[in-house]
C-alpha positions in Angstrom: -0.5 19.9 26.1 0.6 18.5 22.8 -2.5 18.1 20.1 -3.1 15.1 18.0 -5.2 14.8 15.2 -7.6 11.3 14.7 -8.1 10.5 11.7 -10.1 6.8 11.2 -12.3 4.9 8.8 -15.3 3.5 11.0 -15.5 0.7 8.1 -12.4 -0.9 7.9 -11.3 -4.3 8.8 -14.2 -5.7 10.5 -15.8 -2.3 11.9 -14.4 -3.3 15.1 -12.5 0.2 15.7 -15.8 2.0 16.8 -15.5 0.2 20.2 -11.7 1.0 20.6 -12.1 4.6 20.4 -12.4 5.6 24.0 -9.2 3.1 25.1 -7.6 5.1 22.2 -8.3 8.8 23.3 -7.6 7.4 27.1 -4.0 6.5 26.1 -3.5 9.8 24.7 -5.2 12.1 26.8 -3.0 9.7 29.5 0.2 10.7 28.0 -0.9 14.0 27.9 -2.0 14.8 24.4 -5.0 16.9 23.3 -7.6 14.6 20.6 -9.0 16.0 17.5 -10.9 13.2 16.5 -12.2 13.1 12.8 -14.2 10.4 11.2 -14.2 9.6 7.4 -16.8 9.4 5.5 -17.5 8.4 1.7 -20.1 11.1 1.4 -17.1 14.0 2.9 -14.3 15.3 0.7 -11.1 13.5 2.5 -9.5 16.8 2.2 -11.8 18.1 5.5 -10.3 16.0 7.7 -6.8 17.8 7.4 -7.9 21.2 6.6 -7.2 22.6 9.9 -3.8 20.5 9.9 -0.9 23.4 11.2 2.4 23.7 13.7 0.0 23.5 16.4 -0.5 19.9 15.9 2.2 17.0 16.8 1.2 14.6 14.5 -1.5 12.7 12.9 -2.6 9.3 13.8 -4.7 7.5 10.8 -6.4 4.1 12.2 -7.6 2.2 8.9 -6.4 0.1 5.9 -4.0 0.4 3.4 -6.5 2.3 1.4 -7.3 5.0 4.5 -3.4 5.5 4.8 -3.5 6.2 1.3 -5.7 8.3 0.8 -4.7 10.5 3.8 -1.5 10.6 2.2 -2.4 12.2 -1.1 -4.4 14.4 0.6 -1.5 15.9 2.5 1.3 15.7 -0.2 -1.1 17.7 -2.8 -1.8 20.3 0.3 2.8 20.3 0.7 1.4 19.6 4.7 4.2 17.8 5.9 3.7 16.7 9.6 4.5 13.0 11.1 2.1 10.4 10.7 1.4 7.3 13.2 -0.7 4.9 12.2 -2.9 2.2 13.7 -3.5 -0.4 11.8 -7.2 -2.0 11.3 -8.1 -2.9 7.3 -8.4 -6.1 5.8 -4.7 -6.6 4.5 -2.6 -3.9 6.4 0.3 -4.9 3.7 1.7 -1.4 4.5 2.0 -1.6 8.4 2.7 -5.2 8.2 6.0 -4.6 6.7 6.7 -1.8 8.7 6.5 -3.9 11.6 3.7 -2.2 13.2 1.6 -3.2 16.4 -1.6 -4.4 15.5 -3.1 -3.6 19.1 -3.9 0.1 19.5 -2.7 0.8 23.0 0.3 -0.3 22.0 0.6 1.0 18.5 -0.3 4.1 20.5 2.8 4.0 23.2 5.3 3.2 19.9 3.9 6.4 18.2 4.6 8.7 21.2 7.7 7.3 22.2 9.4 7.8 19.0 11.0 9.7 17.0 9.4 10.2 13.1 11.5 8.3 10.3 11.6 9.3 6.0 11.0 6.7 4.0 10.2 6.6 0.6 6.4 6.7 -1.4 5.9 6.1 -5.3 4.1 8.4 -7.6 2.0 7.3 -10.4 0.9 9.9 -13.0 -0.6 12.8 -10.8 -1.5 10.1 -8.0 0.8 8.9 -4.8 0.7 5.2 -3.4 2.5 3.8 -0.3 2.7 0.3 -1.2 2.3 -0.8 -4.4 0.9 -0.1 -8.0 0.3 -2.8 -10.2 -1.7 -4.3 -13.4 -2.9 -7.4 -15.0 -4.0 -10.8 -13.0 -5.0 -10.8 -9.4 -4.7 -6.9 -9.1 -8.4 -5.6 -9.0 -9.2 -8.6 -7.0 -9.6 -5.8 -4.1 -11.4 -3.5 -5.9 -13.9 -6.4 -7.2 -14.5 -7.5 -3.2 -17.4 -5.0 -1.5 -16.8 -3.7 1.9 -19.5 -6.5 3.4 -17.4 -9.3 2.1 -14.3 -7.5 3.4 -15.4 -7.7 6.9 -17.2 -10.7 6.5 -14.3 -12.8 5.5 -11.4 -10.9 5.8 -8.5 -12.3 4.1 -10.4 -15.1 2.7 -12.5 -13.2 0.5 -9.5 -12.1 -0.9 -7.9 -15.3 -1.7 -11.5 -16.5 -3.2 -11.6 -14.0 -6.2 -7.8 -14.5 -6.1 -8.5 -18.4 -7.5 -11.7 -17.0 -9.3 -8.8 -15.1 -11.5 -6.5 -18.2 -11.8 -9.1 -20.0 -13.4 -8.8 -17.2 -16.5 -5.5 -16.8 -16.7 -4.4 -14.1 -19.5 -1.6 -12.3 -21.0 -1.4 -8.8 -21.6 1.6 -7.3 -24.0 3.3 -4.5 -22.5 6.8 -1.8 -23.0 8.6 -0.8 -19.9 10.8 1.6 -19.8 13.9 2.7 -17.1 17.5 3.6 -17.0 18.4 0.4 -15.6 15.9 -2.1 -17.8 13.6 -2.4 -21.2 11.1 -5.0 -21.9 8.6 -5.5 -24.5 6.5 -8.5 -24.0 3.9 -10.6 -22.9 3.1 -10.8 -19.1 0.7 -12.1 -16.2 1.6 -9.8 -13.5 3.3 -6.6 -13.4 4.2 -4.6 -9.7 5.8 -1.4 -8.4 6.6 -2.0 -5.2 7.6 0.5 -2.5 6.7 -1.9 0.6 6.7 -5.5 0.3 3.6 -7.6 0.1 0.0 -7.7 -1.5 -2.8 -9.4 -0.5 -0.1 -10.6 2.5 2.2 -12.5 0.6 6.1 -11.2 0.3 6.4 -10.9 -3.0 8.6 -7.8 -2.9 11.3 -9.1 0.0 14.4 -7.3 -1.3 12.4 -3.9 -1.1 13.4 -1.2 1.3 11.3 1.7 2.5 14.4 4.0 2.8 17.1 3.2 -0.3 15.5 5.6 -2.9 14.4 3.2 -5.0 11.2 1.2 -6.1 11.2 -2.6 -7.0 9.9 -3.7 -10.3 8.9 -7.5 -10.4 7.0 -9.0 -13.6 6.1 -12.4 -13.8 6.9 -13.0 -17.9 3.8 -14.6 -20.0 4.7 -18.7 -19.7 3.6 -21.9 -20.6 1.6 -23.5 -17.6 4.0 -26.3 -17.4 6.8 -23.5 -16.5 4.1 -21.3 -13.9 4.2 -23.9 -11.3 7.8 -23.5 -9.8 7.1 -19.6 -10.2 4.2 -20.6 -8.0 6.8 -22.4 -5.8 8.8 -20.4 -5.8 6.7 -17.4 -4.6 5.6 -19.6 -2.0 8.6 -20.3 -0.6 10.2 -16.7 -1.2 12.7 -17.7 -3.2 11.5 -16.0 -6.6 13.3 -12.9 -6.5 16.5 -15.5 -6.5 15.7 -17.1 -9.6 18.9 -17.9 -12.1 17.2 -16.8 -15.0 14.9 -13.9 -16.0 12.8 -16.2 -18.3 9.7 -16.6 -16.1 10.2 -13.6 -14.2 12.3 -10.3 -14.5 13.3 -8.3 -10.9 15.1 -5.0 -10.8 15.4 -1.6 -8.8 14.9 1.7 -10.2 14.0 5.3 -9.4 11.3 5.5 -12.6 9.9 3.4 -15.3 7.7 4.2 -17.7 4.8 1.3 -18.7 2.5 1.3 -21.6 -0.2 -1.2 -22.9 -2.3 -0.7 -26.0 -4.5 -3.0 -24.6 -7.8 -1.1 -23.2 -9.1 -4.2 -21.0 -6.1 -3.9 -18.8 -6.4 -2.2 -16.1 -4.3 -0.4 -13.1 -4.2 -0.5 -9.2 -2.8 1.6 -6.9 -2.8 0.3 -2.8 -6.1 -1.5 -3.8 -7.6 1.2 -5.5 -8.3 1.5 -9.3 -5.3 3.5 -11.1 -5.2 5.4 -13.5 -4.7 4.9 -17.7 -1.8 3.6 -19.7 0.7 5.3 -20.0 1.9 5.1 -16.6 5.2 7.5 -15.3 6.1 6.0 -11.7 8.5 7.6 -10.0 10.3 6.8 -6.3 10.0 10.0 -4.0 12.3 9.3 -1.7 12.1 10.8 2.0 8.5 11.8 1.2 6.8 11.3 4.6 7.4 11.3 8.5 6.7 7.7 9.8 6.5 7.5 13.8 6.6 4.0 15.4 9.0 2.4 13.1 12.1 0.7 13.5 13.7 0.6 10.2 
């Protein structure tokens, strides 16, 4: 009998997961599998949950958010444990498993894990730290971090979108230097992401971004007049502003690594929704990194 271990966050998303968990070890134990269940808690080191992690387990299912998947994730690439991961999704956002096409319905999130075979693709590493979808600073990105886990499930999305406008309304630029083989800039911006998947907070901002090319996609929306902002805002609505002709409003590119820096101490970092570390930041693509089953890249 194959063993499975079960790793999932009894908050996320709207706490519904707690009533799933029978259907989920049913399909399992169904398809015979062997279920390790572990539940994470705030108060317990995340390492436990993957301390007993060897070759006699198949893989590891984590049912959460983006920040659950995350955190699991640095957990096993500071431990070297490589061993395929399904996931099922159930946060708030789920940026990372919607754009790798993941079921959102257990049972059959389940059957796609066990019927397939693991894929590489690609993480990002910031300083010492490892993120699966996206690392980013100034406007909009500690909206997550500013919403508690009560409005989370009480709103969902929405309450994501609220302190989204509550940040429009103070609009700021922050001066920054980025550094990479490919491009330099020095200047003013709004927004500034590091994408290895493709959206945040739901919207594709990142569309040109593949989990498996190597590389990481760099998109910063230039400081502007607000005349100039609103077809950028368009733009980004209609996912067209990757396509732009000019790099005046916003500049796009690939690269392996980038180095950013900001003197400024008010701005801040984020990393999959979590707060990031200090300027200066060394991001890096690690390409390959982890086993995903239930994909279809």
């Amino acid at each position: 009998m194959k063993k499975v271990k079960f790793i999932y966050n009894p908050n996320s998303g709207e706490k519904k997961i707690a009533s799933r968990l029978d259907d989920i070890i049913r399909v399992y134990q169904k398809n015979g599998y062997y279920v390790i269940p572990y539940r994470l808690d705030y108060d317990i080191p995340a390492y436990i949950s993957i301390c007993d992690i060897d070759d006699s387990y198949d893989h590891i299912v984590i049912c959460g958010g983006d920040g659950t998947i995350d955190l699991i994730v640095n957990e096993l690439k500071k431990r070297d444990i490589n061993i395929p991961i399904g996931i099922i999704p159930s946060g708030t956002a789920n940026d990372f498993a919607n754009a790798l096409g993941l079921s959102f319905e257990p049972e059959e999130a389940i059957k796609n894990i066990i019927s397939s075979k693991s894929k590489k693709i690609d993480i990002g590493k910031v300083n010492n730290k490892y993120f699966i979808n996206v690392a980013s600073s100034g406007m909009f990105t500690d909206v997550s971090q500013k919403i508690n886990t009560h409005m989370k499930n009480s709103f969902g999305r929405i309450g994501y979108y609220i302190k989204g406008i509550e940040e429009a309304l103070s609009m700021r630029e922050f001066n920054v230097t980025v550094t990479s083989d490919e491009v330099s800039y020095s200047g003013n911006m709004y927004l500034l992401l590091v994408f290895n998947g493709k959206t945040a907070g739901n919207i594709n901002l990142a569309y040109k971004s593949e989990f498996d090319d190597g590389y990481l996609d760099v998109i910063i929306f230039k400081g502007m007049p607000i005349p100039k902002s609103i077809p950028v805002f368009i733009g980004v609505l209609k996912g067209e502003h990757l396509d732009f002709d000019t790099d005046d409003e916003i500049l796009y590119f690939k690269t392996k690594k980038l180095v950013i820096d900001c003197d400024e101490s008010d701005l801040g970092t984020d990393i999959d929704g979590e707060k990031g570390p200090s300027f200066p930041l060394c991001i890096e693509c690690i390409e390959g990194a982890i086993e995903v089953l239930g994909i279809d890249l």
